[in-house]
C-alpha positions as CSV (number, residue, x, y, z in Angstrom):
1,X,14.7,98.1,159.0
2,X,12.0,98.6,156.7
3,X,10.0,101.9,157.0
4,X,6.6,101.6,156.4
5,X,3.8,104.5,156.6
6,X,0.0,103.2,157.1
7,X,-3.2,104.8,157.2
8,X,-6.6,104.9,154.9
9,X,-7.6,106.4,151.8
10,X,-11.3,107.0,150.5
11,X,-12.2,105.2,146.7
12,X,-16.0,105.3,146.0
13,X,-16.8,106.2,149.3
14,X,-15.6,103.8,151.7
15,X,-12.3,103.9,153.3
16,X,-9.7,101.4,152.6
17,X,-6.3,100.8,154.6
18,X,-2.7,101.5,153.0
19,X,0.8,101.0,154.1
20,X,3.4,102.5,152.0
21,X,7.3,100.8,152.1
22,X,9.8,103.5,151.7
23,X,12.2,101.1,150.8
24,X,10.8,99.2,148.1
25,X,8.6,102.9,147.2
26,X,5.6,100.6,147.2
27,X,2.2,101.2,148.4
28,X,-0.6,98.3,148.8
29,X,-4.2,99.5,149.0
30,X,-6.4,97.0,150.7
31,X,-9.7,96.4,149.0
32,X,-10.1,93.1,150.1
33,X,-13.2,91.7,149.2
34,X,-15.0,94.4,148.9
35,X,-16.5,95.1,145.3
36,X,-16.4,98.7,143.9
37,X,-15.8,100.4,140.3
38,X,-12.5,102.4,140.5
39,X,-12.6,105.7,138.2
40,X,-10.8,105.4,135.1
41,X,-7.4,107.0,135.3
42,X,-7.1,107.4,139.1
43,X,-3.1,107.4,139.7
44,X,-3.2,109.5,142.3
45,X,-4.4,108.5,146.0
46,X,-5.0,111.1,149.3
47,X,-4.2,109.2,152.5
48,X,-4.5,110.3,156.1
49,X,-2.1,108.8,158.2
50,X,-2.7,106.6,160.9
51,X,-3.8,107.5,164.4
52,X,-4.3,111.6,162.9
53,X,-7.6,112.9,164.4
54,X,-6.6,116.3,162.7
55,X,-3.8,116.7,159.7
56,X,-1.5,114.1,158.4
57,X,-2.7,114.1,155.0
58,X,-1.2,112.9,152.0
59,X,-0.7,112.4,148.5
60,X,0.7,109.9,146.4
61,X,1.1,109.7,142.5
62,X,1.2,105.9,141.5
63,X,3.3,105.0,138.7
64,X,0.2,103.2,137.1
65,X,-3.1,104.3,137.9
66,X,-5.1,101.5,139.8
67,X,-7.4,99.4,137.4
68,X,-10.4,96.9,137.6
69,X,-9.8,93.7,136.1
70,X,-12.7,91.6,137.2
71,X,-15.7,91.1,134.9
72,X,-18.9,90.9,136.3
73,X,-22.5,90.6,135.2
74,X,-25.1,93.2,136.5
75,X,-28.7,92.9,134.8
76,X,-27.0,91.1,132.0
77,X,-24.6,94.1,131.4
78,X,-21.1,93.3,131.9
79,X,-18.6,95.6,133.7
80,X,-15.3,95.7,135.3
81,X,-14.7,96.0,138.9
82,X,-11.9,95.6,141.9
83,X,-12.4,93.5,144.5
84,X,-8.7,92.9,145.6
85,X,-6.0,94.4,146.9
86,X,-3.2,96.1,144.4
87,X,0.3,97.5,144.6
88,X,1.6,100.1,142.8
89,X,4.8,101.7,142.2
90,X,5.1,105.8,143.8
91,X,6.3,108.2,141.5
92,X,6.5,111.1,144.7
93,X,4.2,112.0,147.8
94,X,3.7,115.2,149.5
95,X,3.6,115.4,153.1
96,X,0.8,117.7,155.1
97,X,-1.1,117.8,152.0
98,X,-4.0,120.6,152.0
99,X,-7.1,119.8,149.5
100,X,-7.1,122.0,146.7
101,X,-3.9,123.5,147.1
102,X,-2.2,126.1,144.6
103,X,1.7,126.5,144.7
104,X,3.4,129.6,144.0
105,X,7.2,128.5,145.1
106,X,9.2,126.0,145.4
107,X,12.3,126.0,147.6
108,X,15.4,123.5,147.7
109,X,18.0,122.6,150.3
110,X,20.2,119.6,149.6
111,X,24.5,118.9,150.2
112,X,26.2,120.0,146.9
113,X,24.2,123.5,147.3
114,X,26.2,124.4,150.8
115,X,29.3,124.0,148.3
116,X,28.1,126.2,145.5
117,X,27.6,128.7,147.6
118,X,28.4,128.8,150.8
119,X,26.8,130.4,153.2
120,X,29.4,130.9,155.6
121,X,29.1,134.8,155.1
122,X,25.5,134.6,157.2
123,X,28.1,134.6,160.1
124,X,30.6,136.5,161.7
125,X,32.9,134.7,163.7
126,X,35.8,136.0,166.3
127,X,37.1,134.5,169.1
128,X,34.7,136.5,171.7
129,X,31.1,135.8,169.9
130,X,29.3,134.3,166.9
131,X,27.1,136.9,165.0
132,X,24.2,135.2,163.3
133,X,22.8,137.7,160.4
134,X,18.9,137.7,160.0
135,X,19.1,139.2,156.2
136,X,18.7,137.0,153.1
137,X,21.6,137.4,150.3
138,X,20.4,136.7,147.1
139,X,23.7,135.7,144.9
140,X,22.2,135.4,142.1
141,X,18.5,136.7,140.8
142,X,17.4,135.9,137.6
143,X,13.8,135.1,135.4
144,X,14.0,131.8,133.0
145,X,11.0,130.6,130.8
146,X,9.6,126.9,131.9
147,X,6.5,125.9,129.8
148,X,5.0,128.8,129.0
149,X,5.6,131.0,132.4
150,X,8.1,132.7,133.8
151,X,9.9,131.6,136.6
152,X,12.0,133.4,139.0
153,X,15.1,132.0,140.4
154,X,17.0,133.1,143.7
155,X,20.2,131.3,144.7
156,X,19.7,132.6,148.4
157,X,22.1,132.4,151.8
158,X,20.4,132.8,155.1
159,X,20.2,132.5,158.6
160,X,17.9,129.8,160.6
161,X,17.1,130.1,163.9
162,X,14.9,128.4,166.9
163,X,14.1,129.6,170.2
164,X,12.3,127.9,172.7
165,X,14.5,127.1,176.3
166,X,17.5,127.1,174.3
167,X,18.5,129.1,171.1
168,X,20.5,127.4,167.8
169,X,21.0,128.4,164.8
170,X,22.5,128.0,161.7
171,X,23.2,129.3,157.7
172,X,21.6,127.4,155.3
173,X,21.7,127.9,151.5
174,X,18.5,127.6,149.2
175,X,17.0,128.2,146.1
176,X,14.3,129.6,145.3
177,X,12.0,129.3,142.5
178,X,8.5,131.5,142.3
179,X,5.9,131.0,139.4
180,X,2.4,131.6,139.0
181,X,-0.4,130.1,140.9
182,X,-0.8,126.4,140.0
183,X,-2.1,123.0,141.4
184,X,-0.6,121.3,138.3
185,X,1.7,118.3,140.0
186,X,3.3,117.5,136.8
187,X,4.4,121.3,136.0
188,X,6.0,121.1,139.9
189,X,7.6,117.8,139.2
190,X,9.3,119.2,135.7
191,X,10.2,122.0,136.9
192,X,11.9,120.2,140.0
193,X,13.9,117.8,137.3
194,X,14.9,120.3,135.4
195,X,16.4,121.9,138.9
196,X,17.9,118.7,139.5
197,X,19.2,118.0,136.1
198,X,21.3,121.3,136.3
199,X,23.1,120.0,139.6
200,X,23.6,116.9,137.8
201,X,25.4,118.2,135.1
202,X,27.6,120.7,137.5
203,X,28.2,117.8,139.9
204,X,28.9,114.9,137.1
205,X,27.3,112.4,138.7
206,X,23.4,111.6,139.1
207,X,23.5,110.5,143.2
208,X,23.3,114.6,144.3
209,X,21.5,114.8,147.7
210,X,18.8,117.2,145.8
211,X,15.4,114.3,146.5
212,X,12.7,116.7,147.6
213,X,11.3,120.5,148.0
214,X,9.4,122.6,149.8
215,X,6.1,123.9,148.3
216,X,4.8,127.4,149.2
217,X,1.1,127.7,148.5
218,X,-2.2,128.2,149.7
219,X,-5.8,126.2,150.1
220,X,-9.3,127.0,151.3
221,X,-10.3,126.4,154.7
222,X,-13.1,127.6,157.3
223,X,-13.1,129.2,160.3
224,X,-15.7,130.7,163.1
225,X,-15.8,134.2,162.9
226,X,-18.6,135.5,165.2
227,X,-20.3,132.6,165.4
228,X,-20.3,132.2,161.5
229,X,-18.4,129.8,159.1
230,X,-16.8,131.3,156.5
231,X,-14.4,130.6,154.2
232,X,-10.8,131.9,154.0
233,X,-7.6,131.3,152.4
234,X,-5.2,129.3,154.5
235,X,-1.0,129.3,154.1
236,X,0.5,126.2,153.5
237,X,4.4,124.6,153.4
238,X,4.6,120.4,152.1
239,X,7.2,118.4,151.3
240,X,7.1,116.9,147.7
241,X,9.1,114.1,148.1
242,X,10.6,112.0,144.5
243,X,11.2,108.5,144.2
244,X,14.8,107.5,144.8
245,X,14.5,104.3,143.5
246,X,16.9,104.1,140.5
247,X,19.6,106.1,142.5
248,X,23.3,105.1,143.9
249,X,23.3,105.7,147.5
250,X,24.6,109.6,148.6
251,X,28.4,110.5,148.4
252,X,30.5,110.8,151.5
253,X,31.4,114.1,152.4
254,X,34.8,114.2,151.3
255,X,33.5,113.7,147.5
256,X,30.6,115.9,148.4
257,X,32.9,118.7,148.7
258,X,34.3,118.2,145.5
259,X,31.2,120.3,144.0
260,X,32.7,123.6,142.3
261,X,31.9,127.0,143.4
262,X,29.0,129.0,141.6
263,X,31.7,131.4,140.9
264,X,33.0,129.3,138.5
265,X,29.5,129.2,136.4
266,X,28.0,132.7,137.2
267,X,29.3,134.8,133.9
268,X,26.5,132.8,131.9
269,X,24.2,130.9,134.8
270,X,20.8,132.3,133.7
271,X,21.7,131.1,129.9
272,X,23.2,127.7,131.3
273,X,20.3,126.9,133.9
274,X,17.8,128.2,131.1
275,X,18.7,124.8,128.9
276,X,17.3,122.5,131.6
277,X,14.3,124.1,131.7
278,X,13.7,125.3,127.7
279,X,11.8,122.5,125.8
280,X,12.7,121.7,122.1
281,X,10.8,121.0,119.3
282,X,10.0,117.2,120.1
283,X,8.8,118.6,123.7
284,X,11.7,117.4,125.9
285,X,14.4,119.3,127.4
286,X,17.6,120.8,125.6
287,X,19.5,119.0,128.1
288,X,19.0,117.2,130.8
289,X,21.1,114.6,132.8
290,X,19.9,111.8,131.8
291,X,23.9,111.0,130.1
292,X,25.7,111.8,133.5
293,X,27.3,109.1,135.6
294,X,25.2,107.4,138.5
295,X,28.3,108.2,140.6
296,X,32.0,108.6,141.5
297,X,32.8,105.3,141.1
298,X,31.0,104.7,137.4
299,X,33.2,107.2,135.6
300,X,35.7,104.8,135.2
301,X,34.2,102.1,134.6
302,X,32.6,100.3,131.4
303,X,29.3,100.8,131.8
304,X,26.8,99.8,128.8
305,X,24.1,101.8,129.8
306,X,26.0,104.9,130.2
307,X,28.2,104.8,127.0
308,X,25.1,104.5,125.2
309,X,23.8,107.5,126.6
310,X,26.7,109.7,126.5
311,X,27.2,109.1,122.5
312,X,23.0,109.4,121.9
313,X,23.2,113.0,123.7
314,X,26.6,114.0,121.5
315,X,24.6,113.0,118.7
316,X,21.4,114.8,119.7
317,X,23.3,117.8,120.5
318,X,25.0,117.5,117.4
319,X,21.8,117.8,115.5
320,X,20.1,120.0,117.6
321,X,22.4,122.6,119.1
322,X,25.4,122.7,116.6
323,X,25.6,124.2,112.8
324,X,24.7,121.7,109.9
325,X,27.6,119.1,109.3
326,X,27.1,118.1,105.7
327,X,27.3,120.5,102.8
328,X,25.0,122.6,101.3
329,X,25.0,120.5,98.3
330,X,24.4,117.2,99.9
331,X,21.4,119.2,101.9
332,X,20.3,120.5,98.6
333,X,20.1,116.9,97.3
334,X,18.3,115.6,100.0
335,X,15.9,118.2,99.9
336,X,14.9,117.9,96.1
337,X,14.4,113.9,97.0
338,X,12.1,114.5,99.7
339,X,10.1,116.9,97.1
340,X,10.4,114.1,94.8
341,X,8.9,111.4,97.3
342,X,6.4,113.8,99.0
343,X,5.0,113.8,95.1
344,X,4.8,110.2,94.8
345,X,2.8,109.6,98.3
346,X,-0.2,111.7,96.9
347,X,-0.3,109.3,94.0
348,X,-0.5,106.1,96.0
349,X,-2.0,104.8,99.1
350,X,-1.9,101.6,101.4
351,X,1.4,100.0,102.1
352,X,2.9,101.7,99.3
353,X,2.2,104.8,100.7
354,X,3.9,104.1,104.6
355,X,7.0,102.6,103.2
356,X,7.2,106.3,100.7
357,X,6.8,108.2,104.2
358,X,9.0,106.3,105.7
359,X,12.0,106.5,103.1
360,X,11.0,109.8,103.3
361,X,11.9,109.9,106.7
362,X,15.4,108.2,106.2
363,X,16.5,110.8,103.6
364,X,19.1,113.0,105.5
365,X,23.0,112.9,105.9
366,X,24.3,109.3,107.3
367,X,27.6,110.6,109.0
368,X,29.1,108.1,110.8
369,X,29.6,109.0,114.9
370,X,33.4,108.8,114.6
371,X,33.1,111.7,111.8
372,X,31.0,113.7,113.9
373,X,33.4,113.4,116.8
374,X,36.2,114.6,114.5
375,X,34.7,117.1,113.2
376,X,33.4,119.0,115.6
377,X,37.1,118.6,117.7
378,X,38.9,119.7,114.7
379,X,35.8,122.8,113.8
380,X,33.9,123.2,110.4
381,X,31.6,125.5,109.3
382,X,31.5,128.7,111.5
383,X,31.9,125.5,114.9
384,X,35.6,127.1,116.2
385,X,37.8,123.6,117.1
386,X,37.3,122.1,121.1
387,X,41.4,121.1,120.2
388,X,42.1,124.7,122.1
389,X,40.0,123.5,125.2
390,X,40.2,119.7,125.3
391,X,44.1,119.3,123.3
392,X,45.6,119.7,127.1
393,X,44.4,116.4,128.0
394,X,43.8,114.0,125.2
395,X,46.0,115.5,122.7
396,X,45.9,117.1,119.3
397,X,45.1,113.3,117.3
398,X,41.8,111.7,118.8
399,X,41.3,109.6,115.5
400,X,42.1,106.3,117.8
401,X,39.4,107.8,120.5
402,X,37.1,108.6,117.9
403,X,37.7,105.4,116.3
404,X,36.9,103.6,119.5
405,X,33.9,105.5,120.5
406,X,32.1,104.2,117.5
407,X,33.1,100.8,117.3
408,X,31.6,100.2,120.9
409,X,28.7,102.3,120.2
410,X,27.8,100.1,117.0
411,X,29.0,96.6,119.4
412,X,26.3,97.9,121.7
413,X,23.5,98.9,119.5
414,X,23.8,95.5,117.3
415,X,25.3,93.2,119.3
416,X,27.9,91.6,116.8
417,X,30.3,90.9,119.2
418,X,33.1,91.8,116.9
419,X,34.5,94.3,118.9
420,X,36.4,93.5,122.5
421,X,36.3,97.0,125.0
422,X,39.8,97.5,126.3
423,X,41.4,100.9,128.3
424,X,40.8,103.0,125.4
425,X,36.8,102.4,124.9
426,X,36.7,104.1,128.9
427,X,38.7,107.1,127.7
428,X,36.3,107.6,124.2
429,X,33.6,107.5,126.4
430,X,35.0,110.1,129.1
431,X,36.6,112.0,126.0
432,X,32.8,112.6,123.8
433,X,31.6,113.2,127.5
434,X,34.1,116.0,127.5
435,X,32.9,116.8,124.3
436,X,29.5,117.0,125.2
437,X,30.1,119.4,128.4
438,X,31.7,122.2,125.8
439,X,29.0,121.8,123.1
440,X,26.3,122.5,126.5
441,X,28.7,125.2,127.8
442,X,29.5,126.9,124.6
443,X,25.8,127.2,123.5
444,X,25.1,128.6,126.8
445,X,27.9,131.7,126.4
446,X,31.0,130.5,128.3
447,X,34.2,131.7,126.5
448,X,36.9,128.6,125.8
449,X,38.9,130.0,128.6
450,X,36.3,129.7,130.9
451,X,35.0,125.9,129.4
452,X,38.9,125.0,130.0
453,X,38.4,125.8,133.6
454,X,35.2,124.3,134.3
455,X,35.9,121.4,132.9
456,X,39.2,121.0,134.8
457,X,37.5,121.6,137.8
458,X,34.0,119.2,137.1
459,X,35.5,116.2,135.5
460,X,39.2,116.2,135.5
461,X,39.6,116.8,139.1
């Protein structure tokens, strides 16, 4: 059954109904026939619930900010306005919204965490009595850098308890993320990614439980103090909830439990959590987990999508994260050309001038995808060999799996239909996926030894 949320939200000061679908993450605003002028760039809508006298307030961030589309003719000026109802697309909502609100924390509970680390030892269990303990463990405490501020992170076990006619309780395990005061939604919704992208990567497969947080903040609010209204700051906890739209449904638990233990990671987990959250150059991520399976049941199977993205991010890390492939000569060549054609584009102009920048742009090393495979399993440069970590399980010779990775990849980017996938185009594609995890892990400090294991454990199990 469908689960729809309805109440009204206020656009040039009248109030309009909503209803948002939770299964199809849609939300219709009805403007019916009412003209108004809706401000330029308004993607994000604040909604009271229906039947709320007092809170029940919340926020949604449209995919595509609502528009006017109708022209019409006021003292012979023409201007755009709404006067119908439109559907958008949501991007997240938070739950018991507060106007003007400024987070300092966001905190995470989800499936896969439980497993990486377990909070079993909030208890003490013997046959006579269950001991709950009220202290927090932090297991691991540690600052990373997330656009421009500094962010602490606290992998956290703890008790949680209610007491009312009866008592319960249970251990939960968090995270916990604090960074200065902000109301910016798009730094919280980065920062939550780049959370979830790590999990991703540790769990090899994109369905985690990991959909929403818990935002710590505070707002302004008033109160009556001696007959007096004033103004004082007010606590606040929401729920930011993220679309789940393009996601397989949630494991069952017997492949939930599959997710390693932190132990496994927590030599080098500042330095490996830090790359989801650092920013290159080009202003995205150093790795995210965008070329991670949508589930169990994909890792064996063809799909285009995903083969496409697993060779794009060995090739990206390849040029980003690894040491120059081509020698210094051909670099040296290359680089006296592009001095060469950098001279010529002062001289001209026009179309002459955009195809000169744009040759200029296509003046680098044109290695093909099956030498970069090979070459960075067999080591050049001061890039040790992956044979030591990787040899166990497809061997000393991956010239076939190289081979096959870039035929497929060049079938699927130009469509020539001259090459048929078979057994071996699934194992290229797992094998440069295996590739990629050691490129991620070695950058981020792990020793071989400890790559072997983690990789045994995260994608050969």
């Amino acid at each position: 059954m469908s689960q729809q949320l309805s109440g009204t939200t206020e656009i040039c000061g009248y109030d309009f109904p909503f209803c948002y679908d939770a299964d199809t993450e849609n939300i219709n605003i009805y403007i019916g026939n009412r003209i108004i002028t809706v401000p330029e760039d308004m993607d994000i809508i604040f909604g009271k619930k229906l039947g709320m006298m007092t809170g029940g307030n919340i926020l949604f961030k449209l995919s595509v900010p609502l528009t006017n589309s109708i022209m019409e003719i006021e003292n012979g000026i023409p201007k755009y306005v709404s006067c119908f109802n439109q559907m958008r697309s949501v991007d997240f909502f938070i739950e018991n919204f507060q106007g003007h609100s400024e987070y300092t924390e966001m905190r995470l509970q989800f499936p896969e965490l439980d497993y990486f680390i377990p909070s079993i030892g909030r208890a003490t269990v013997t046959k006579e009595e269950v001991i709950f303990s009220r202290l927090k463990e932090s297991l691991y405490s540690f600052d990373v850098k997330y656009a421009d501020t500094d962010v602490s992170v606290s992998f956290d076990t703890k008790m949680k308890g209610n007491a009312n006619v009866r008592e319960t309780a249970k251990t939960i395990s968090e995270i916990s993320l604090k960074f200065p005061k902000t109301a910016n939604l798009d730094y919280l919704k980065g920062l939550y990614e780049g959370v979830r992208s790590f999990f991703v990567f540790v769990c090899n497969r994109q369905n985690i439980g990991l959909r929403s947080a818990i935002l710590i903040g505070e707002y302004p609010r008033k109160r009556n103090e001696n007959g007096k209204i004033v103004e004082v700051v007010g606590y606040t906890q929401q729920e930011i909830i993220f679309s789940q739209k393009y996601l397989e449904p949630l494991e069952d638990e017997k492949k939930i439990k599959k997710v390693p233990n932190s132990r496994l990671f927590s030599t080098n987990l500042k330095e490996l959590f830090q790359m989801f959250l650092e920013q290159s150059a080009e202003g995205t991520a150093i790795v995210n987990g965008s070329s991670i399976h949508p589930s169990f049941k994909y890792r064996n199977l063809i799909d285009l999508e995903q083969s496409l993205h697993i060779t794009a991010a060995f090739e990206y890390y390849v040029r980003t994260l690894l040491p120059e492939i081509s020698s210094d000569e051909t670099i040296e060549f290359l680089n006296d050309m592009q001095v060469l054609v950098e001279e010529y584009i002062k001289t001209v102009t026009g179309k002459k001038k955009k195809k000169a920048k744009d040759f200029k742009k296509s003046l680098r090393p044109q290695i093909s995808l099956e030498e970069k495979i090979m070459k960075v399993y067999e080591g050049y440069s001061n890039w040790l060999p992956l044979k030591t970590v990787l040899s166990e399980w497809f061997g000393e010779d991956i010239s076939d799996l190289a081979k096959a990775a870039n035929l497929w990849r060049n079938e699927l980017a130009h469509e020539k239909r001259e090459y048929q996938p078979d057994i071996k185009t699934i194992d290229a594609v797992r094998f440069v996926e295996h590739v990629n995890y050691c490129i991620i892990l070695r950058y981020a400090g792990y020793a071989d030894e400890q790559i072997k294991e983690i990789v045994s454990d995260v994608l050969i199990r």
